[in-house]
C-alpha positions in Angstrom: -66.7 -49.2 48.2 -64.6 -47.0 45.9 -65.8 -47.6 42.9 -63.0 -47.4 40.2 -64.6 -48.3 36.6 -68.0 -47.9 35.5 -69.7 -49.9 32.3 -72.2 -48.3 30.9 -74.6 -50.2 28.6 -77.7 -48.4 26.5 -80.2 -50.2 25.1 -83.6 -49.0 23.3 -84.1 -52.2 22.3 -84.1 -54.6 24.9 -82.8 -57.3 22.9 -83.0 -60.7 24.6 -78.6 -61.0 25.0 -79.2 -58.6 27.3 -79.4 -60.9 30.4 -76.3 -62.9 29.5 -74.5 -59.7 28.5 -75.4 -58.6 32.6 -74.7 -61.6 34.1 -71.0 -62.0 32.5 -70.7 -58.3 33.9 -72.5 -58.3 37.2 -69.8 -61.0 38.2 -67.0 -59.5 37.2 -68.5 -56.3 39.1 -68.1 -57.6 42.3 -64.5 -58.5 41.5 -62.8 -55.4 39.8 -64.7 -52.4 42.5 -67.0 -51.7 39.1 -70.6 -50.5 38.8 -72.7 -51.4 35.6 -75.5 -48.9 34.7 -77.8 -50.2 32.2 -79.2 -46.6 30.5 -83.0 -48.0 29.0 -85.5 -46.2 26.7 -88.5 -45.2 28.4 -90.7 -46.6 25.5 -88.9 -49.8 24.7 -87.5 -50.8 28.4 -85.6 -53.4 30.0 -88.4 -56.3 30.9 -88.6 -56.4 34.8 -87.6 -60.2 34.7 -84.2 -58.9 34.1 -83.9 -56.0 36.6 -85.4 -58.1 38.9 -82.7 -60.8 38.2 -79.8 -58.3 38.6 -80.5 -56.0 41.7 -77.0 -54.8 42.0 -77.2 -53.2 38.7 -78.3 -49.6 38.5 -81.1 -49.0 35.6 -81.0 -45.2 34.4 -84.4 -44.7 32.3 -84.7 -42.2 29.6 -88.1 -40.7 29.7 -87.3 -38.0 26.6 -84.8 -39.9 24.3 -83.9 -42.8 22.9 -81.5 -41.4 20.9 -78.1 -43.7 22.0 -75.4 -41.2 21.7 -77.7 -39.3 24.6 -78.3 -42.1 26.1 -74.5 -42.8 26.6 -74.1 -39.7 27.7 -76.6 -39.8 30.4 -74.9 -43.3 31.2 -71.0 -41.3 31.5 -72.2 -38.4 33.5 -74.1 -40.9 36.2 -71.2 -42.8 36.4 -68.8 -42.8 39.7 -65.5 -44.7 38.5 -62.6 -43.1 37.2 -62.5 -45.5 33.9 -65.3 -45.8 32.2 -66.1 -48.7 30.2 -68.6 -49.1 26.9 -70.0 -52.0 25.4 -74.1 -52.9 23.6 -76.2 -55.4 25.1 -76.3 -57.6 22.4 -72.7 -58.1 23.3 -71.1 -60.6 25.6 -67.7 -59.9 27.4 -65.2 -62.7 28.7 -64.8 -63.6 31.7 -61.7 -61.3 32.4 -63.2 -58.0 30.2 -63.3 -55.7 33.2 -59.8 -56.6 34.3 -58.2 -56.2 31.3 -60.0 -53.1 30.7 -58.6 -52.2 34.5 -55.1 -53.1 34.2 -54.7 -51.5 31.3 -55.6 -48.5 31.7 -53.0 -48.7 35.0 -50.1 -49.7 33.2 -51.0 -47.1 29.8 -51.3 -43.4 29.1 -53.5 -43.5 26.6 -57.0 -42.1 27.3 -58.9 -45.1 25.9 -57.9 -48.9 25.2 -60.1 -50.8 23.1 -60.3 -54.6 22.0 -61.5 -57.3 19.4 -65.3 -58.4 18.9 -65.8 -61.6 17.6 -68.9 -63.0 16.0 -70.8 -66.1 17.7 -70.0 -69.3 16.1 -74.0 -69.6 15.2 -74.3 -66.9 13.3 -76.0 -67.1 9.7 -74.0 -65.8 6.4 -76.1 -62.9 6.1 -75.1 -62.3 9.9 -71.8 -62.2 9.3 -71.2 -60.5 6.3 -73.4 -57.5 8.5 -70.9 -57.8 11.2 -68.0 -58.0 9.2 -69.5 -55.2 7.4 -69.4 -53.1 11.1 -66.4 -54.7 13.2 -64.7 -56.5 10.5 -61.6 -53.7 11.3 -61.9 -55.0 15.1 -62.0 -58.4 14.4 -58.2 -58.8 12.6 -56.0 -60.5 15.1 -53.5 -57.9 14.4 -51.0 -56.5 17.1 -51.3 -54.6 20.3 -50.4 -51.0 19.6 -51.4 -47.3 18.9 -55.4 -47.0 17.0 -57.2 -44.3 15.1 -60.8 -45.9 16.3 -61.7 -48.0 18.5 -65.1 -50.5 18.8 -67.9 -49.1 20.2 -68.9 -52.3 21.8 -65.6 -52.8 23.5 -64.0 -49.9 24.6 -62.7 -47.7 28.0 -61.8 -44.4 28.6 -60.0 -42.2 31.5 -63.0 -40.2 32.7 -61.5 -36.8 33.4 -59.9 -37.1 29.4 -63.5 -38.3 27.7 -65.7 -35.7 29.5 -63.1 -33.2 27.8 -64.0 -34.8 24.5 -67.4 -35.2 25.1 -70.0 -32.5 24.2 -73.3 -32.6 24.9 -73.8 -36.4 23.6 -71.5 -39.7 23.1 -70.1 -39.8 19.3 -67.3 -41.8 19.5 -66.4 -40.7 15.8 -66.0 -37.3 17.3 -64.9 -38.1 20.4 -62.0 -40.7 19.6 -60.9 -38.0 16.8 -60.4 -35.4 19.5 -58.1 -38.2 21.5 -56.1 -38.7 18.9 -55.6 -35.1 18.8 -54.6 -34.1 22.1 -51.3 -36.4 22.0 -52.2 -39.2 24.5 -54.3 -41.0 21.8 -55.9 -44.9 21.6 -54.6 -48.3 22.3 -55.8 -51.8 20.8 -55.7 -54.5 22.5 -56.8 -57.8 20.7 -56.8 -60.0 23.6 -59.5 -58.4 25.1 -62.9 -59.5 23.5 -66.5 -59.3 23.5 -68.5 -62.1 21.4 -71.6 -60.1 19.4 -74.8 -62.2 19.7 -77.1 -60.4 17.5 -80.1 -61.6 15.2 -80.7 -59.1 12.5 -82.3 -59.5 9.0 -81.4 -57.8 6.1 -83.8 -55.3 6.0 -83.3 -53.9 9.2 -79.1 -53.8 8.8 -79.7 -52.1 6.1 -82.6 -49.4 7.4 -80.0 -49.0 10.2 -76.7 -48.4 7.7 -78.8 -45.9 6.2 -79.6 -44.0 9.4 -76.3 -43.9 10.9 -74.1 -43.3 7.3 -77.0 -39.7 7.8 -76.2 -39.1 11.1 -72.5 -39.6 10.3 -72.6 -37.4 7.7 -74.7 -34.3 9.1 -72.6 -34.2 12.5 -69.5 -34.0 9.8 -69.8 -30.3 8.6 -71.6 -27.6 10.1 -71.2 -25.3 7.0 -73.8 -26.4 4.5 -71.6 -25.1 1.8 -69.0 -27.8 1.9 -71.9 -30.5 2.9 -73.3 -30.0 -0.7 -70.5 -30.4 -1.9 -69.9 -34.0 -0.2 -73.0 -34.5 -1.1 -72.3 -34.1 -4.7 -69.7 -36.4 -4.2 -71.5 -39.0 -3.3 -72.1 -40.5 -6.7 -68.6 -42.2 -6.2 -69.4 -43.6 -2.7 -71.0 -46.7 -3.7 -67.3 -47.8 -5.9 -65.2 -46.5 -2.3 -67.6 -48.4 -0.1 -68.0 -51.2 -1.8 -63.8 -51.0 -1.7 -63.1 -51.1 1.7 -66.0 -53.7 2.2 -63.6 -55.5 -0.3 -60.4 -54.8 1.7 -62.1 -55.2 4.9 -63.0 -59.2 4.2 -59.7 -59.5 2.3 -58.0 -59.5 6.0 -60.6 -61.5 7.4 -59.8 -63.9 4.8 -61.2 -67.1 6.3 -64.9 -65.3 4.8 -63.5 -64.3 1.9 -65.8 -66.6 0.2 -68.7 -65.4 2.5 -68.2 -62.1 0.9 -68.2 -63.8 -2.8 -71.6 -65.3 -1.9 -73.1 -62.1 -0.6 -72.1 -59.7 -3.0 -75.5 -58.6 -3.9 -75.9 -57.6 0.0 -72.5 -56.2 -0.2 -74.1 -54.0 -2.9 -76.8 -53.1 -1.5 -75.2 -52.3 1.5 -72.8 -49.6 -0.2 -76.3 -47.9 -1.6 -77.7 -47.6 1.6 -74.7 -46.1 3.0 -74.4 -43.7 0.0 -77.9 -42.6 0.2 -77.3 -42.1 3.8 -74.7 -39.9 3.3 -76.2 -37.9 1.1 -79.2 -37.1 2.5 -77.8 -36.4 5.5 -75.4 -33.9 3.9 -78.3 -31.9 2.6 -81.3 -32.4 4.8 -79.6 -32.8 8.1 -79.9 -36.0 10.7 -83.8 -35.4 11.3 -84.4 -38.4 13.9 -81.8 -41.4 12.3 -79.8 -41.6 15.8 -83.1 -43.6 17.3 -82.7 -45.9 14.5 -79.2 -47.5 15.4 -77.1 -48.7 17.9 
């Protein structure tokens, strides 16, 4: 079989979505000449109930990382198909994600085509306002048309075009910014959707905010020089996070209220985004890329 678009989903957490985020995709696999490739931490694995359950699937385990942007990358460079396909295990495509994703890609130039993700209907305030917090930019029914980012749980990309992009890990920050650059660019689509099932408290949204606002901000500058001085900067971070939180719920504005209710979590949010950010200017990314994803 010629296989034409590959998904590749990393997980260091084996979260327990993960079977009905393989099952919606094994299916559509055998319909769309696809191969999922499930990329798995060597110390937090996928249980064997699972693999077991889904033979088809080919499980890629990563004995000296569980870092996800190498995981990905593993993931991309195992992968056959000529489209390759992202999305997180906590995640849950519709019935028609691979298709879309296909057709797409067929009928467009653009290197990668991206979609909406929606929140499940059972999620908790706290839940919400975290994911709104994430996707909230993904989850504006807003028309089809030309993007500067693109979900990182819901996205494709023409292989030969994202192994140009693509150093030695997967940084879609990086690697979508490079797409834009080269002319042929990003496409949204919000008819194509993934439903986000994740449980996460507080604590640990935050802890993970933290981790990737550091790894965000050391990959941003090499020259230290002009890190410190970002880093100095960051005293008015909290007031321009806290703004585009602000902005970002606006357009979602059926949890606009939501977002009146959890201000102090909004808060505290923007300071752990700050103090991300500014540690990560001046003391590099140490190990925060194993503490997200």
């Amino acid at each position: 079989m010629t296989i034409e678009i590959s998904v590749i989903v990393a997980t260091s957490k084996a979260n327990d979505v993960i079977a009905a985020c393989l099952s919606a995709l094994a299916s559509q696999a055998k319909q769309n000449d696809a191969e999922v490739i499930v990329v798995e931490s060597a110390w937090k694995p996928v249980p064997d109930s699972v693999k077991n359950t889904f033979p088809e699937i080919l499980f890629v385990t990563c004995a000296d990382t569980d870092s996800h942007s190498e995981m990905k990358a593993v993931g991309i460079r195992a992968a056959q198909g000529e489209i390759i396909a992202l999305t997180q295990a906590h995640c849950i495509p519709q019935d028609n994600w691979l298709q879309m994703h296909r057709m797409a890609h067929r009928r467009l130039e653009s290197s990668a085509i991206g979609g909406a993700v929606i929140i499940h209907l059972q999620a908790t305030i706290a839940e919400r306002v975290g994911f709104l917090c994430e996707y909230g930019k993904f989850n504006i029914k807003r028309s089809a048309g030309p993007a500067s980012f693109l979900a990182s749980s819901n996205v494709s990309y023409k292989r030969r075009d994202l192994l140009e992009a693509m150093d030695d890990d997967y940084w879609e920050t990086d690697i979508q910014r490079k797409l834009c650059q080269s002319g042929r660019g990003l496409w949204y689509l919000p008819d194509v959707t993934v439903i986000h099932h994740r449980k996460c408290t507080a604590s640990r949204f935050l802890l993970e905010k933290f981790n990737y606002s550091r790894y965000f901000a050391a990959r941003r500058f090499q020259h230290k020089g002009r890190a410190f001085l970002y880093a100095i900067g960051c005293v008015l971070l909290p007031v321009i996070v806290l703004t585009r939180l602000l902005i970002t719920f606006y357009e979602n504005g059926k949890l606009y209220t939501e977002f009146m209710i959890c201000i102090p979590y909004v808060i505290a949010i923007s300071i752990a985004w700050t103090a991300g950010e500014f540690v990560g200017y001046i003391f590099g990314s140490g190990n925060s890329d194993k503490y997200f994803g």
